[in-house]
PASEBA-1860 file (N, C-alpha, C; in nm, 3 decimals):
! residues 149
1> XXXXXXXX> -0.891/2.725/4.985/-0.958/2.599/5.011/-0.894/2.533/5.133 ~ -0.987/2.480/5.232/-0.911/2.449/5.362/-0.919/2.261/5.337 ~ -0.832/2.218/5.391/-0.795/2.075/5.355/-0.808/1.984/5.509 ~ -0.917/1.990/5.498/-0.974/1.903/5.614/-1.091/1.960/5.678 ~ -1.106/1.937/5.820/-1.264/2.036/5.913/-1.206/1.981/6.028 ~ -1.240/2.095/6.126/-1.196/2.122/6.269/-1.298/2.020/6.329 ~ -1.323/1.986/6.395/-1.393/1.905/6.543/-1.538/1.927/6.532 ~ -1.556/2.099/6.528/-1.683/2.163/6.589/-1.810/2.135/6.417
9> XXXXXXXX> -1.681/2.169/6.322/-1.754/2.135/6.181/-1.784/2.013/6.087 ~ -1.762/1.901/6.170/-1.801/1.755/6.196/-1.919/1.741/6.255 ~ -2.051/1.676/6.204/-2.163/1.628/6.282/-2.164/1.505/6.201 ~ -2.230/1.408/6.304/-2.292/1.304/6.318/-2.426/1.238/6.147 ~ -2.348/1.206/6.039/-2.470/1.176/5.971/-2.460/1.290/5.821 ~ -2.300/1.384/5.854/-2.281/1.444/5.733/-2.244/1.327/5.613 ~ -2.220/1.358/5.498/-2.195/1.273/5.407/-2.111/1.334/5.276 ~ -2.028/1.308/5.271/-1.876/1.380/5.192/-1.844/1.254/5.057
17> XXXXXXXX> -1.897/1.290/5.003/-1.832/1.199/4.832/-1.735/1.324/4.759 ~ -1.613/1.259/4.783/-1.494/1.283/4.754/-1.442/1.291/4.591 ~ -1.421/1.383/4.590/-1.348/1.368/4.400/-1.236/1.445/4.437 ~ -1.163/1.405/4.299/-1.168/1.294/4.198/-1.132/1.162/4.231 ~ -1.186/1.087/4.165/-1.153/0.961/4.139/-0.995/0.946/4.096 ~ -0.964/0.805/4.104/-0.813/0.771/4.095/-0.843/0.610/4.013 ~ -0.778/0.606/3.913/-0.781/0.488/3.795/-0.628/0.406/3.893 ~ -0.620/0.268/3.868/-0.566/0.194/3.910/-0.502/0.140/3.817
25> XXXXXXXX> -0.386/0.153/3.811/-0.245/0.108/3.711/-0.204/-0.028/3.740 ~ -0.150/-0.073/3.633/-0.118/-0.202/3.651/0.044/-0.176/3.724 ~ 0.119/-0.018/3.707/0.198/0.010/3.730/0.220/-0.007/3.895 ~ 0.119/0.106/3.956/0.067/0.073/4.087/0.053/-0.046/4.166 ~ 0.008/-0.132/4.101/0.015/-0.228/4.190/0.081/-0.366/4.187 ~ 0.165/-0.331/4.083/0.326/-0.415/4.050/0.394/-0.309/4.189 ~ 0.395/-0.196/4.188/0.470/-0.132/4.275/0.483/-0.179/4.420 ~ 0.299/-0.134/4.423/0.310/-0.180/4.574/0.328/-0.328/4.588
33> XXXXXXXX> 0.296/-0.393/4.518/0.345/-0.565/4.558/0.462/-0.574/4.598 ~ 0.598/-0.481/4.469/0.756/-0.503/4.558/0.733/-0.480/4.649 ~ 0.718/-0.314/4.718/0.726/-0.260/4.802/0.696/-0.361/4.980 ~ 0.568/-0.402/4.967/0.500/-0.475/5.037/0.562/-0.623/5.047 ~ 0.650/-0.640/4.973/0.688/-0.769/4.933/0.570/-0.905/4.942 ~ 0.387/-0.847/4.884/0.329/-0.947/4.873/0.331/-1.006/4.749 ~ 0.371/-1.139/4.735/0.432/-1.218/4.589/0.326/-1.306/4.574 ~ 0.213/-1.313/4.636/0.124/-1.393/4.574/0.047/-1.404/4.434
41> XXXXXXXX> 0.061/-1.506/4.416/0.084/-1.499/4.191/-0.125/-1.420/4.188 ~ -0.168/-1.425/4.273/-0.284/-1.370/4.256/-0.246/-1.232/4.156 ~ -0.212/-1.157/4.253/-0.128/-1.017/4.238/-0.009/-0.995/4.106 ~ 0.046/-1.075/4.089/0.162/-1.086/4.002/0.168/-1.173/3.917 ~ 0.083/-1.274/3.877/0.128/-1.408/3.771/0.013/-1.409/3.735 ~ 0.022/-1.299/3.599/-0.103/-1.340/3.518/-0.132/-1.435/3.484 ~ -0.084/-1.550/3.443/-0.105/-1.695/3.394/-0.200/-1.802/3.503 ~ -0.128/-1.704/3.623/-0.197/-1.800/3.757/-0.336/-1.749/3.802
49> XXXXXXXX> -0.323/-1.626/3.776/-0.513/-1.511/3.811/-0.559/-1.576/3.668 ~ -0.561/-1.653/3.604/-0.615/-1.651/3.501/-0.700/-1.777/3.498 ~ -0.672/-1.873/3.567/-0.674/-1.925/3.685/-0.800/-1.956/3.762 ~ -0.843/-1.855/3.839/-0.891/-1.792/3.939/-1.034/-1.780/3.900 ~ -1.131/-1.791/3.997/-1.272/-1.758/3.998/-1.258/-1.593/3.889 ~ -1.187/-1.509/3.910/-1.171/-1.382/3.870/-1.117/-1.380/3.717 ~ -1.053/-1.490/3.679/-1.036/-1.497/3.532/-0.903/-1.406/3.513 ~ -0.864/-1.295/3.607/-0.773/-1.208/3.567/-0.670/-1.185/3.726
57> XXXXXXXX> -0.575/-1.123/3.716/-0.503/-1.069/3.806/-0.527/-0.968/3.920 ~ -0.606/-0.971/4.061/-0.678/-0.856/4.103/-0.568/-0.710/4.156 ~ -0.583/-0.658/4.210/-0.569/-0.551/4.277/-0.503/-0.544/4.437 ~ -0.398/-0.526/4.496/-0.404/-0.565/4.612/-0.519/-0.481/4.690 ~ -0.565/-0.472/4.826/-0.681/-0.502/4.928/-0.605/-0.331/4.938 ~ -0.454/-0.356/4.999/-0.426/-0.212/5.048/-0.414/-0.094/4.980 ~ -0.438/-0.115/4.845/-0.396/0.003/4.752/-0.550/0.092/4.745 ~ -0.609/-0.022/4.757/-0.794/0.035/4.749/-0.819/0.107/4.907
65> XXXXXXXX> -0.771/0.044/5.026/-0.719/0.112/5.130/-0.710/0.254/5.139 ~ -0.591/0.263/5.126/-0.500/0.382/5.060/-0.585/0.453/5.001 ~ -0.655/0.434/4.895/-0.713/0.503/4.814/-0.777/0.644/4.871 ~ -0.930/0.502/4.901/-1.012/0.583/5.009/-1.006/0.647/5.114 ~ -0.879/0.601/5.200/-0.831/0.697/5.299/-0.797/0.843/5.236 ~ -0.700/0.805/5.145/-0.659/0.911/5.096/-0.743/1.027/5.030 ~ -0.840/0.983/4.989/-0.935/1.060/4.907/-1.017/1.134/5.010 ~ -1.038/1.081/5.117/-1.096/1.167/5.265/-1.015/1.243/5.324
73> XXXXXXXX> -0.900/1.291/5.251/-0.871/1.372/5.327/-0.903/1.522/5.304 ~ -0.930/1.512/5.215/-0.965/1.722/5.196/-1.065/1.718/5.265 ~ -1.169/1.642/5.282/-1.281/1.686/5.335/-1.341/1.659/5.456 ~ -1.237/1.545/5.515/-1.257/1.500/5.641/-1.106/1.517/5.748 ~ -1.031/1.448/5.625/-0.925/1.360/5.747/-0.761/1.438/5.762 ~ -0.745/1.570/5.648/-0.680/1.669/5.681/-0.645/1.725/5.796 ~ -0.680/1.734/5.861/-0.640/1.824/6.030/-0.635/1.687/6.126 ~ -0.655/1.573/6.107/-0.616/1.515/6.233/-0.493/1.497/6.247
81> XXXXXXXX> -0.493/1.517/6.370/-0.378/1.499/6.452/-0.307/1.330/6.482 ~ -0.395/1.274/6.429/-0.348/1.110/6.466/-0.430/1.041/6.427 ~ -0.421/0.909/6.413/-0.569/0.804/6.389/-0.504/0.694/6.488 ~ -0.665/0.655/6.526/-0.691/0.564/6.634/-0.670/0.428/6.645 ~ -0.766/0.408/6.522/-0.766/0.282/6.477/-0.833/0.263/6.338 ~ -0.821/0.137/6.294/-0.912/0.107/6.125/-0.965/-0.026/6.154 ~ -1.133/-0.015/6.141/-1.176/-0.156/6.178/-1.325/-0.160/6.033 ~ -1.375/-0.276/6.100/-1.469/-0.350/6.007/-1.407/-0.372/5.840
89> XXXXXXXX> -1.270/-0.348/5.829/-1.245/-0.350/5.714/-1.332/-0.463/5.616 ~ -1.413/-0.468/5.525/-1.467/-0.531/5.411/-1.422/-0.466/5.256 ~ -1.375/-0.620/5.219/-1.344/-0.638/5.094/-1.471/-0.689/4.999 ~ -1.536/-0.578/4.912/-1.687/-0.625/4.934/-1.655/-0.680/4.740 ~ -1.586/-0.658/4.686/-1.602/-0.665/4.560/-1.462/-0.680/4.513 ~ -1.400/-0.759/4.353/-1.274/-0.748/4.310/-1.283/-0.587/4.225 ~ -1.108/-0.519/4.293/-1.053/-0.467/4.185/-0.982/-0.520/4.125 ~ -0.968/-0.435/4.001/-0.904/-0.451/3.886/-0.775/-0.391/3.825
97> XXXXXXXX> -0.695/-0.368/3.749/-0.607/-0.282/3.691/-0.725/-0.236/3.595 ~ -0.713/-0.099/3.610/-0.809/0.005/3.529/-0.933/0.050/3.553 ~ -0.975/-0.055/3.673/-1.022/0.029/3.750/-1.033/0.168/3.850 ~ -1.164/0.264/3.863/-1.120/0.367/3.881/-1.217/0.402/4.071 ~ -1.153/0.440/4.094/-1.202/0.435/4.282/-1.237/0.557/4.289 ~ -1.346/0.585/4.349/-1.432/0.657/4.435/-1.436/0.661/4.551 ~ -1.480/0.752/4.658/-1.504/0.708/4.783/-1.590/0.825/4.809 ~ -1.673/0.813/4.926/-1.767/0.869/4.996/-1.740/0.838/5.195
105> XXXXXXXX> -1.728/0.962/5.249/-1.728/0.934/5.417/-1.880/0.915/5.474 ~ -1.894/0.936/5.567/-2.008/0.944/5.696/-1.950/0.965/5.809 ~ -2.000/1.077/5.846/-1.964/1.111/5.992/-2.030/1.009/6.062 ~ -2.017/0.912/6.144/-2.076/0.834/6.264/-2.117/0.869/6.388 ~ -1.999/0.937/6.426/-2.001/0.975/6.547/-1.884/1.045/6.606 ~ -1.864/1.142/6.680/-1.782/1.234/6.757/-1.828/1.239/6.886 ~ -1.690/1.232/6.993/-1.667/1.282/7.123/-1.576/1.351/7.182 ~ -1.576/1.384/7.291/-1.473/1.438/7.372/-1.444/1.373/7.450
113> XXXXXXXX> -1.273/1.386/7.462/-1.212/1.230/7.564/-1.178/1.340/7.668 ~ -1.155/1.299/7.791/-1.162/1.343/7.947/-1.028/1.438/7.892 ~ -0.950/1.427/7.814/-0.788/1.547/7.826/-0.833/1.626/7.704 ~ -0.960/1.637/7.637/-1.008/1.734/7.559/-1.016/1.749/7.426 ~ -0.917/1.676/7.347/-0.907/1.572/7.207/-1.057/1.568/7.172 ~ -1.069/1.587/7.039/-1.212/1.557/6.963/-1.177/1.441/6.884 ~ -1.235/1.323/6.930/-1.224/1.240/6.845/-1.387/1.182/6.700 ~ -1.324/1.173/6.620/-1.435/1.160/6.511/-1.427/0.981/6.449
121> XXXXXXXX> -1.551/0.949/6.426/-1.548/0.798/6.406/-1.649/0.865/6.231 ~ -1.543/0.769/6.135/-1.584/0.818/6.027/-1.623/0.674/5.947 ~ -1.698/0.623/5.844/-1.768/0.522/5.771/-1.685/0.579/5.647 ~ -1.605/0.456/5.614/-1.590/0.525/5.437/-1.669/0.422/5.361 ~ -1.659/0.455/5.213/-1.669/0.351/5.150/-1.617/0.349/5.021 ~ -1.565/0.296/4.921/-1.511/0.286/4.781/-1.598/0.163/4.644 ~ -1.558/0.285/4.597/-1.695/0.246/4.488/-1.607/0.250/4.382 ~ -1.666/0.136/4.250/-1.567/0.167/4.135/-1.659/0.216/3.995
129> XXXXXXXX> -1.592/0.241/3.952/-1.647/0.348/3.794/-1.773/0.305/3.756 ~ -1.835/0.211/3.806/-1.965/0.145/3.768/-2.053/0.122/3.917 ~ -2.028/0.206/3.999/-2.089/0.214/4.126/-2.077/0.098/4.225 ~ -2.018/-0.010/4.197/-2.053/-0.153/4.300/-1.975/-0.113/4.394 ~ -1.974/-0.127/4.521/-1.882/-0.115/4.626/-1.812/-0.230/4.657 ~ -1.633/-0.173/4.660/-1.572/-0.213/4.678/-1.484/-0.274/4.776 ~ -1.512/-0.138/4.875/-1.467/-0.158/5.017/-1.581/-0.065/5.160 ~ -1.542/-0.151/5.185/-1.615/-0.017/5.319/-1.503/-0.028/5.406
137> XXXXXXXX> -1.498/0.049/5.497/-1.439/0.058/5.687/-1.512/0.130/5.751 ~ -1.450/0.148/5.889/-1.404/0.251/5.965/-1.303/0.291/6.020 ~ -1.309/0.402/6.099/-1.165/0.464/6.067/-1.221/0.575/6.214 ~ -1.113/0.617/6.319/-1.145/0.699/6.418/-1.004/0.769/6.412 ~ -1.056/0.894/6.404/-0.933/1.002/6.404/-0.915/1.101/6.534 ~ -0.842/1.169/6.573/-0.834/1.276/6.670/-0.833/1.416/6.539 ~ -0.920/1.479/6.573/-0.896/1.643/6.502/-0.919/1.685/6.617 ~ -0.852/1.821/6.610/-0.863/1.971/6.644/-0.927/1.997/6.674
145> XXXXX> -1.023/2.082/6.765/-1.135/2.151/6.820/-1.155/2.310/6.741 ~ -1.095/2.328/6.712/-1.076/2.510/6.634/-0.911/2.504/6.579 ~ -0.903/2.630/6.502/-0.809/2.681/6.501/-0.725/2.704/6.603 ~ -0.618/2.628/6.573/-0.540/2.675/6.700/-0.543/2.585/6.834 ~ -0.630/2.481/6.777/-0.675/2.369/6.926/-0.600/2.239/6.905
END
């Protein structure tokens, strides 16, 4: 099983829904909060999310991030050589602890830059166990042209 796609096996308008899914721990995102050192009681003070339009404690933004990046990679984002940039980020919906993430790509668009680099402009999006979307982006990577490129 090859863990990513070269340049040439990228078109414009493919569409890659990614498995498996990944459930969201309350463990996880106590983690990344130290880590990140974001202490906002949103994230961490159940008493205070309780609170909240949301009634409960959400999810941080970057773990759902993460997610979906991560989940594109066997089928997209494996062989690049670098990433460009990450834009339109939307936070379209709350996660949860126990919630479980999905994601799906879109090829957008691919070029060739003047020193020969294939660059690929990819659409994700993250969906949770009950289909609502969660996040969208984009995301522009450099892959490979072939084996060996």
């Amino acid at each position: 099983m090859s863990y990513g796609r070269y340049f040439d096996e990228l078109e414009p308008g493919q569409t890659f829904r990614h498995w498996p899914g990944r459930t969201i721990t309350e463990f996880d995102d106590t983690l990344l909060s130290l880590l990140s050192m974001n202490q906002h009681p949103l994230h961490i003070d159940e008493h205070f999310a309780a609170g909240t339009q949301h009634g409960r404690r959400l999810v941080e933004g970057p773990i759902v991030i993460s997610l979906v990046i991560g989940m594109s990679q066997g089928d997209v984002g494996g062989r690049a050589l670098e990433t460009l940039e990450y834009s339109e980020i939307r936070h379209a919906g709350p996660v949860f602890h126990g919630d479980t993430i999905y994601a799906e790509s879109i090829i957008v668009d691919k070029n060739l830059l003047p020193d020969g680099r294939g660059v690929v402009a990819i659409e994700h999006r993250g969906v949770n166990q009950r289909n609502e979307t969660v996040l969208t982006m984009r995301r522009k990577i450099v892959v490979p042209l072939a084996a060996g490129g």
